[in-house]
C-alpha positions as CSV (number, residue, x, y, z in Angstrom):
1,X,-17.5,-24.5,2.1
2,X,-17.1,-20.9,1.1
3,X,-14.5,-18.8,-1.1
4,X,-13.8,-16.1,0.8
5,X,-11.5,-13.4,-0.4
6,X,-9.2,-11.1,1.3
7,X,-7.6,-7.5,-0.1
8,X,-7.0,-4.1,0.8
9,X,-4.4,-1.5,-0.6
10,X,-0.6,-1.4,0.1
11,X,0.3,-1.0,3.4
12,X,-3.2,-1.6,5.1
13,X,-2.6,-4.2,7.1
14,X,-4.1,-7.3,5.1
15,X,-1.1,-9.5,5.7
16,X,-1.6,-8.9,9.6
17,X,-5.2,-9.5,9.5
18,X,-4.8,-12.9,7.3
19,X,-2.5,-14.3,10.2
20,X,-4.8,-13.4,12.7
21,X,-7.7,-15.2,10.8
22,X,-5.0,-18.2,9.9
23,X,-4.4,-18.4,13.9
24,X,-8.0,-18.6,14.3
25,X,-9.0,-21.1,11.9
26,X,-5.4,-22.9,11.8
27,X,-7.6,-25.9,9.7
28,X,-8.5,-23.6,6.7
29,X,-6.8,-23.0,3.7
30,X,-4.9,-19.7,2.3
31,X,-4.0,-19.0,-1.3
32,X,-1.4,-16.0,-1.1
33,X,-1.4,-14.1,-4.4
34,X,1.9,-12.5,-3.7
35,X,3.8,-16.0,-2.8
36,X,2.0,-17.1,-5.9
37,X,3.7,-14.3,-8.4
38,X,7.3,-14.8,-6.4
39,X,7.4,-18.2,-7.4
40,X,6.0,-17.5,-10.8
41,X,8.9,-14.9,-11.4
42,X,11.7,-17.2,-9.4
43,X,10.6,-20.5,-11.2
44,X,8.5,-20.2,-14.4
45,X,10.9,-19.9,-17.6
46,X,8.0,-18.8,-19.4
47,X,7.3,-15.7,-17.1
48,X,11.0,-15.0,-17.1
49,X,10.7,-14.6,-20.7
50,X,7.7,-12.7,-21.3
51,X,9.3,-10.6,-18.4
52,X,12.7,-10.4,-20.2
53,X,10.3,-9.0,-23.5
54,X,9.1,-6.3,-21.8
55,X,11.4,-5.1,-19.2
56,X,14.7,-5.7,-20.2
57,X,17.5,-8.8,-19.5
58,X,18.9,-6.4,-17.0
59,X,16.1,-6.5,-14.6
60,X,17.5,-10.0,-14.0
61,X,20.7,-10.4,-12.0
62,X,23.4,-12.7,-13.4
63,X,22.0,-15.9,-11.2
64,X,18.6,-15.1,-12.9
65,X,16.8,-13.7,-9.9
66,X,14.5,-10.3,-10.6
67,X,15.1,-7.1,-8.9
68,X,11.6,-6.6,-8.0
69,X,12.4,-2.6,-6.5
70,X,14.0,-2.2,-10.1
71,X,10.5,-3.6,-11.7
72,X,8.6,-1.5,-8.7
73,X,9.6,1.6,-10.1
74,X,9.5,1.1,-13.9
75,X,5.6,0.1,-13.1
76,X,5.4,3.0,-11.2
77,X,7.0,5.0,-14.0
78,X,4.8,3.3,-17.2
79,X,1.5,2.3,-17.0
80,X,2.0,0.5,-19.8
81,X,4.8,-1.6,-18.2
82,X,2.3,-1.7,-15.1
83,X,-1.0,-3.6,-17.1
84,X,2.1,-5.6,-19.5
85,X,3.5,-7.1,-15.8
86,X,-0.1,-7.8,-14.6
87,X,-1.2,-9.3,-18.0
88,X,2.1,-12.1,-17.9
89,X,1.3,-12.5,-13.8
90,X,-2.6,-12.5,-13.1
91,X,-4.1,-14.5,-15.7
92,X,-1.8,-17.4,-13.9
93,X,-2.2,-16.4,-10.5
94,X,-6.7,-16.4,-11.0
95,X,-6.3,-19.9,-12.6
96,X,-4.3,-21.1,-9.7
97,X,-6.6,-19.9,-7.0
98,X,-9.7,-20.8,-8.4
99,X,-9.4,-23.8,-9.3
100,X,-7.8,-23.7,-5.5
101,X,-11.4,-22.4,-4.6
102,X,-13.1,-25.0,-6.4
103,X,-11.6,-28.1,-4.7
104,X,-12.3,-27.0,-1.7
105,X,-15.8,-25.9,-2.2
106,X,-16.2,-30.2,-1.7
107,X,-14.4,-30.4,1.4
108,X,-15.1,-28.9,5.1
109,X,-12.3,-26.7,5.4
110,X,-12.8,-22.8,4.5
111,X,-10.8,-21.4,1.5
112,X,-9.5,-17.7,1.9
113,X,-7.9,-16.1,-1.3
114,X,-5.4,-13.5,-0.2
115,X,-5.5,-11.6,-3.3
116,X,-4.3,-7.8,-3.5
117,X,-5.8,-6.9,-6.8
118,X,-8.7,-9.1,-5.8
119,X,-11.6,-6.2,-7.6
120,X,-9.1,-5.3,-10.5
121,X,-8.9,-8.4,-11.9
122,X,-12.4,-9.4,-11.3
123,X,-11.9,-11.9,-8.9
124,X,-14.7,-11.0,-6.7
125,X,-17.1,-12.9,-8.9
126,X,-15.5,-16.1,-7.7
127,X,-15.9,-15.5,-4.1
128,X,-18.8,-15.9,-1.8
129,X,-17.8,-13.1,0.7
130,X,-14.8,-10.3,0.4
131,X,-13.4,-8.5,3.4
132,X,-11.3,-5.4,2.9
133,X,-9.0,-4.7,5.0
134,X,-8.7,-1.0,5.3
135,X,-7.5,2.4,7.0
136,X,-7.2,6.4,6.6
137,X,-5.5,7.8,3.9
138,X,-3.3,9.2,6.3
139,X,-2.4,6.4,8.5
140,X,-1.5,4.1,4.9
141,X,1.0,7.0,3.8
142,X,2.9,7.1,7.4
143,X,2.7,2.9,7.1
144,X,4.2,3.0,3.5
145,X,6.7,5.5,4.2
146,X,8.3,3.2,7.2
147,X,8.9,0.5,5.7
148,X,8.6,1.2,1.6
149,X,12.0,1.5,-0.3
150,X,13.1,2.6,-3.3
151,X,15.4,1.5,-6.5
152,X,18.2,2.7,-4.8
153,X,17.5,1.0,-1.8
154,X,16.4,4.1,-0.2
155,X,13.5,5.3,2.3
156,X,10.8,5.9,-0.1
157,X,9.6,10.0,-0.4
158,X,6.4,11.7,0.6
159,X,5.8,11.4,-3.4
160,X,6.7,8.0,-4.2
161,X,4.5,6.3,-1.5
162,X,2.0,8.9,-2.5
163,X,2.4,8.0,-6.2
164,X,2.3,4.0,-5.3
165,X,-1.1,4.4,-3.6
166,X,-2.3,6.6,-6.5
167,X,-1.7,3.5,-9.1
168,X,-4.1,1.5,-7.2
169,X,-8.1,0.8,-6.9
170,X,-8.7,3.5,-4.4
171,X,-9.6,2.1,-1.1
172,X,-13.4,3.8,-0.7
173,X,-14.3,1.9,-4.0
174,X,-13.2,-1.1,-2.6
175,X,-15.0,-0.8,0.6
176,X,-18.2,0.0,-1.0
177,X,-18.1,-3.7,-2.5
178,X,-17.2,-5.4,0.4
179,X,-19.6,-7.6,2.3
180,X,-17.0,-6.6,5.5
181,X,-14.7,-4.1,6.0
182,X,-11.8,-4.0,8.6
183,X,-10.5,-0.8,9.8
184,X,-7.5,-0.8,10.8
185,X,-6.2,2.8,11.9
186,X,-6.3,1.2,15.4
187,X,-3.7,-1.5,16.2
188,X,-3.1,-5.3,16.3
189,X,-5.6,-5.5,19.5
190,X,-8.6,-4.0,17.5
191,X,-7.5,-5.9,14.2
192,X,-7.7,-8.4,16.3
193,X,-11.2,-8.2,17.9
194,X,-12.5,-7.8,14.1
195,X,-11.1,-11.0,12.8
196,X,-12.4,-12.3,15.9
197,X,-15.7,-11.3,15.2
198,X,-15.7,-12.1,11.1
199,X,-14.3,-15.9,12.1
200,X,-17.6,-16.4,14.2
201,X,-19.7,-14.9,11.7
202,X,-18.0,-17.2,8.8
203,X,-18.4,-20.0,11.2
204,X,-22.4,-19.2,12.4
205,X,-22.9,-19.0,8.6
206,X,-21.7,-22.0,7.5
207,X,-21.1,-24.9,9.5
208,X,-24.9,-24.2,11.0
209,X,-26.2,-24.8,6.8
């Protein structure tokens, strides 16, 4: 059975359309790349060091648990910081799903990777399809903006959310790789119909080899 990946950018739905493919297909399995780095940083001594090395001991509360806005915005701020957290997180998170993707490539269940930085860290290569879940620059800046917050626990600005989109793979690079692409400007209802549509496709493709 196939690898099939899942990404997008921030605030473009991808965590919507995964459930709707999950409800669909409630017998496959899903590798969630952001679960995966939570319990890296919550439970992994070693990654709570390396962390320590490069941000600081006081990005850790007293009961040893990470303020992730306080991280979001020194990433934000430093590149540097931003490829030093990604070089402690990723190389853990690709082993863990591939060899995920792997085990199940011997079994009849599908395997879908929901990875973020899915093109960014190469992890296309592994996959037999990618979907990218996507929408107007417009609509993922109003999306960001209701729900984004900052250090201090604030509504993000205009030119945070702006700046937080900027530090990623932009989303028309990503969609000319895809083998699908779901636009989502529209609502659940049309997200919907589109995961709909991919799960048959998936299905048709191969359970019928």
């Amino acid at each position: 059975m196939p690898a099939i990946g899942i990404t997008g950018g921030i605030s473009t739905g991808k965590s919507t359309f995964c459930r709707y493919v999950h409800e669909l297909m409630p017998q496959a399995s899903f590798f969630d790349a952001d679960k995966a780095a939570r319990a890296l940083t919550d439970n992994d001594a070693a990654v709570q060091d390396e962390i320590r090395q490069v941000f600081g001991e006081d990005v850790f509360s007293a009961t040893g648990h990470l303020n992730r806005s306080q991280i979001r915005v020194m990433i934000l701020e430093s590149a540097v910081k931003r490829g030093a957290l990604e070089q402690i997180l990723h190389p853990r998170i690709r082993s863990q799903w591939s060899t995920e993707a792997q085990r199940y490539r011997n079994s009849s269940d599908f395997f879908f990777a929901d990875i973020p930085l899915l093109y960014e860290t190469g992890g296309e290569k592994l996959c037999d399809r990618v979907a990218v879940v996507a929408c107007s620059p417009e609509v993922q800046l109003k999306r960001l903006l209701a729900r984004g917050m900052n250090k201090g626990g604030h509504r993000l600005t205009a030119g945070e959310a702006t700046e937080m989109i900027r530090t990623q793979m932009p989303l028309e690079q990503k969609i000319q790789q895809a083998d699908h692409v779901v636009w989502n400007n529209d609502g659940e209802a049309v997200m919907s119909d589109q995961a709909r549509s991919l799960v048959d496709i998936w299905q048709k493709t191969w359970t019928a080899k």
